[in-house]
N, C-alpha and C positions, 0 to 999 in steps of 0.2 A: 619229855613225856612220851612212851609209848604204849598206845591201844591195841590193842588184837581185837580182831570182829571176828565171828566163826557163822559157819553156813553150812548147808548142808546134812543137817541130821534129819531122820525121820524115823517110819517105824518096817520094818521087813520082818520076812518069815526067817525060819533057824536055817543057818547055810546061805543066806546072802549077803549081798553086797553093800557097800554104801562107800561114798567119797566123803570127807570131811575139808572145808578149807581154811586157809586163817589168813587174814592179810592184819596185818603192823603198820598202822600209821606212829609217825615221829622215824627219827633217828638210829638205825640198829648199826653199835660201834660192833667192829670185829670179834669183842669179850662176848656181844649177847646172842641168843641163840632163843627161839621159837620147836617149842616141845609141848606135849599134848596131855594132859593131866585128865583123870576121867573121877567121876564118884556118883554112886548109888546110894540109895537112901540107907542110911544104918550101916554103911559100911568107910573104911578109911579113904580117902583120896589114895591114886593107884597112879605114877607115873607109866603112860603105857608108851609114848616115843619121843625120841627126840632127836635132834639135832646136838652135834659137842660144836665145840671154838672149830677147831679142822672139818669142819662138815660130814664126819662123821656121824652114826647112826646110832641111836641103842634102843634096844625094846624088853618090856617087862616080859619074861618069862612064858606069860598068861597070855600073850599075842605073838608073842612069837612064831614066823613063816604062816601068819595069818594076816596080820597088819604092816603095810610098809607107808611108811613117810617122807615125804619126796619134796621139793620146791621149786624153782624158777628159775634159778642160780642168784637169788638175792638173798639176803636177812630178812624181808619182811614179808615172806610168804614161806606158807607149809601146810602143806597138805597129808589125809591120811586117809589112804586106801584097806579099806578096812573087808576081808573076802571069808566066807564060811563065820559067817557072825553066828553066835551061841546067845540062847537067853542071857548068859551070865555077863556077856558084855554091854548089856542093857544099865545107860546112866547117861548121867551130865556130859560130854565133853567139853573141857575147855582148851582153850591155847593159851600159853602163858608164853609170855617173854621173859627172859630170868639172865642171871650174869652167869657164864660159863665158863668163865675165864680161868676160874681157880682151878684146886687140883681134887677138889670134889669130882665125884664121877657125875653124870650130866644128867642121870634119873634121880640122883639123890637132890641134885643140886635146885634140878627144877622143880620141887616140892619144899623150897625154902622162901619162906614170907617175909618179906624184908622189903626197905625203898628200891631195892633193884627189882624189882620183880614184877609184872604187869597181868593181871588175868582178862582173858574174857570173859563176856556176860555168859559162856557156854549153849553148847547146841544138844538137843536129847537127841537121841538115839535109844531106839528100843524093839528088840530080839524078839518075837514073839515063837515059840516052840511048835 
């Protein structure tokens, strides 16, 4: 069984900064991967980063060269450095542990509900203009 716990959200003006963390308690095999699911009220859940199997990176469009996501060189930590925040990024975030193994790409993948898959209770975050 793995938890993710997230830390770090609060609320800033338009064009700042904020750090998000995740730590992973339990077991992270080489398949799973710690990536960053965000949702607003009335809107779809938005994979915005993540981590793939190769420790590569990927990020939603909508953050892009805005938000980087970093770790510790383990499985059970991931961080996201979130810079020039806009009202519109204003929501939930969570971290989610998800199996990345396959050949799903790694934003699609971590937006799949299933026993592989762990969320956190999420941290707000909120833009104000």
């Amino acid at each position: 069984q793995v938890q993710p716990v997230e830390s770090g959200g609060g609320s800033v003006q338009s064009g700042g900064s904020l750090r998000l963390s995740c730590t992973a308690s339990g077991y992270m095999y080489s398949s799973y991967c710690l990536g960053w699911v965000r949702q607003a009220p009335g809107k779809k859940r938005e994979g915005v980063a993540t981590f793939d199997e190769d420790r590569s990176t990927s990020y939603a469009d909508s953050v892009k060269g805005r938000f980087t996501i970093s770790g510790d060189g383990t499985r059970n930590t991931a961080y996201l450095q979130m810079r020039s925040l806009k009202p519109e990024d204003t929501a939930m975030y969570h971290c989610v542990a998800f199996y990345c193994g396959g050949s799903m790409p790694a934003l699609q993948a971590l937006l799949v509900e299933d026993e592989y898959t762990w969320w956190g209770q999420g941290t707000q975050v909120t833009v104000s203009s």
